[in-house]
N, C-alpha and C positions, 0 to 999 in steps of 0.2 A: 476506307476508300475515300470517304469525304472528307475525312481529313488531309487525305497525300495532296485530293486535286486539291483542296484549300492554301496549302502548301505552293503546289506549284503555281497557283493563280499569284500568290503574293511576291514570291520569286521571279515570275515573271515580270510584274509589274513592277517593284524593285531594280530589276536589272535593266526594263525601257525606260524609267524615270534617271536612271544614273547613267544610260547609255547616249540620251537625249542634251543632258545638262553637259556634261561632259563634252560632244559635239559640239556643242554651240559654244562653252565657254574657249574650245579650242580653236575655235573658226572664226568668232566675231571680231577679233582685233584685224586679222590679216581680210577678213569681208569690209570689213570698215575703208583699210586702206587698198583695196583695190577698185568698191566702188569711186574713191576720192581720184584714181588716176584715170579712173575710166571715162568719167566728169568732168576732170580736170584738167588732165595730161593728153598732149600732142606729139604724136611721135609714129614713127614708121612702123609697120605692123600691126596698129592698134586696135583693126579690127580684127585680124586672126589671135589675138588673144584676149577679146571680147568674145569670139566661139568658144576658144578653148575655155577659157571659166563657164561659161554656158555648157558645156558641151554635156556634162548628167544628166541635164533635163533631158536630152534626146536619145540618150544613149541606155540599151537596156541596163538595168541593177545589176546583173548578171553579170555583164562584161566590165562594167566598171570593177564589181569584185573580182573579178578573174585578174584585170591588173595591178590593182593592188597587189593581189598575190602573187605577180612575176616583180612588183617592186619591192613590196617587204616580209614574201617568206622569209624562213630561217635563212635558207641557201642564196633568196632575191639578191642583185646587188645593194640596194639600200636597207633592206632588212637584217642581211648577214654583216654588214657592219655596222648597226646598231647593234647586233649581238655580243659581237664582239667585244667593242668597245666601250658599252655604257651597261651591256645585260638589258636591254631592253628587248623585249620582243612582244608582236603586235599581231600575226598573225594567229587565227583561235584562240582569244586573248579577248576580256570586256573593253581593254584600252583598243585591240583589231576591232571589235564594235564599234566604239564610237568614231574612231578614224573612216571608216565606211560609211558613217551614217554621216560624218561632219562631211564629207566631200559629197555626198550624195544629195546634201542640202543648201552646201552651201552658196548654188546660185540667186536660190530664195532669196536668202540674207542681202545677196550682192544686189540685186534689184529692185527690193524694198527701201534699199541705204541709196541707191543711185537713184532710184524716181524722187525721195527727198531731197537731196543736196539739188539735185537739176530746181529744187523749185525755191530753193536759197538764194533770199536778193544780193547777188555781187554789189550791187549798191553801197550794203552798208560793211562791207570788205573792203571795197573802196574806198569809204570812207574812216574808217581807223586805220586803214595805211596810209592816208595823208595825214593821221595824228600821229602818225608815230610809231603805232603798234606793230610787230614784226607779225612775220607770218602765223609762228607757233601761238602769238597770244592771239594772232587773229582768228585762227581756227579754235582755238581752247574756248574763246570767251564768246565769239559770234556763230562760225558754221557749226560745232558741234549739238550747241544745244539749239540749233535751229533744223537743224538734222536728226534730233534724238528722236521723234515720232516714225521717222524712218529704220533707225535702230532699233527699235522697241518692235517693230510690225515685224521686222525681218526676224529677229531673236525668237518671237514666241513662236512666229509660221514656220520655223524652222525646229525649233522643240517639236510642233506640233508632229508635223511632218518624219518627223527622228524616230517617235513612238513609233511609227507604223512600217517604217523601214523592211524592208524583206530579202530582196535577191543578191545588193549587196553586203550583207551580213552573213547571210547566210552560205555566199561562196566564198568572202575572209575570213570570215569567223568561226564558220559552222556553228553545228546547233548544239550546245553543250548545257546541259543544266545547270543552272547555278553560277555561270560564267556568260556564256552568250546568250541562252534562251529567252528573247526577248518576246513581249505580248503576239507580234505575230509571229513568232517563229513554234511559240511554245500555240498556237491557235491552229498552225497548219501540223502540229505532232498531235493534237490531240484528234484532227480532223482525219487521222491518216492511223488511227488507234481504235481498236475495237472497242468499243461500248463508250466511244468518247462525244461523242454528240451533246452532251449534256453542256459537259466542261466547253466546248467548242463553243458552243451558244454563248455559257456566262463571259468568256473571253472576247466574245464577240459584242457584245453588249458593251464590254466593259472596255475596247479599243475605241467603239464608238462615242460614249461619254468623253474620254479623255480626249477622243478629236475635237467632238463640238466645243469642250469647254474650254481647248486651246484655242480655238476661233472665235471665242465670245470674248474671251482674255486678253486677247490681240486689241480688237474691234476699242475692250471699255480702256485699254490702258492709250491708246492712241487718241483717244476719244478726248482724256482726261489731260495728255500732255498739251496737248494744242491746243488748249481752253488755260492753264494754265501758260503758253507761252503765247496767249491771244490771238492764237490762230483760226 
């Protein structure tokens, strides 16, 4: 018995660590370049789709899952022709995980990248555009790595956050062992299991370590860029 839960503790954790990484890596280039138009760009509409990226944080997990799964069931209209045509499928799937948890996070990301950039001196943008410099090496060689303490805040709060994921994974995904059963999902099967109180606890403990140490991890690595880029 202590070794099955041992088992599924590891599994669990396993599959939030790869659920997490996996979200973020799919989310941060397109959070990158949305905070930049957000900060950046002028144009008609710009605040209804400043909610619309926002809109996760307000909207329960639940429902957001639920559309996901009118967009990429098997049958969805964007689901079923990813099926079709590439054999992809994402719904009750570890990749349906992290797609749930990357949109479920990823206004984090978007708002830690845009409070940076907004504190990015245009000055010296400015200034290597009257050197010469084009846009792309303006961005490559000034705003990004002036912006990377924003990136790095957004990335980790958003892992962090990813771990702990629930309502929408759990209505894309479902709760499948070995596949989706992520630290909270495999903490509410054991809480909802006879004689699982034990296991429930270690899970619980062991959600919460992983939160704070995502949060101290954020804190020292933001800590250490801005001291190296003498901020």
């Amino acid at each position: 018995m202590n070794g099955s839960s041992g088992s599924a503790e590891l599994d669990a954790l396993r599959l939030s660590l790869e659920v997490a990484a996996r979200s973020v890596g799919f989310s941060l280039p397109l959070a990158v370049l949305v905070a930049w138009i957000l900060t950046r760009a002028r144009f008609p509409g710009r605040i209804v789709f400043d909610a619309f990226v926002h809109l996760p944080l307000v909207l329960p997990p639940v429902a957001v899952g639920y559309v996901l799964l009118m967009l990429f069931g098997a049958r969805a209209p964007i689901g079923g022709w990813l099926r079709s045509h590439f054999g992809i499928e994402l719904a009750f799937t570890t990749a349906g995980a992290a797609l749930a948890t990357a949109v479920m996070t990823f206004p984090l990301m978007v708002r830690a990248i845009r409070l940076s950039l907004e504190n990015v001196d245009r000055g010296l943008e400015e200034a290597a555009r009257t050197l010469g410099a084009a846009a792309v090496d303006r961005f490559v060689s000034i705003t990004l790595p002036l912006m990377l303490p924003g990136i790095l805040a957004g990335a980790v709060t958003a892992f962090a956050a990813g771990l702990g994921e629930f309502g929408a994974v759990i209505t894309f995904a479902s709760n499948i062992p070995g596949a989706t059963r992520t630290l909270p999902l495999a903490l509410y099967t054991a809480m909802q299991s006879p004689g699982g109180d034990a296991l429930a606890l270690r899970l619980a403990t062991l959600s919460l370590a992983l939160g704070l140490l995502g949060l101290l991890a954020c804190e020292l690595l933001v800590r250490r860029v801005r001291r190296l880029l003498g901020r």
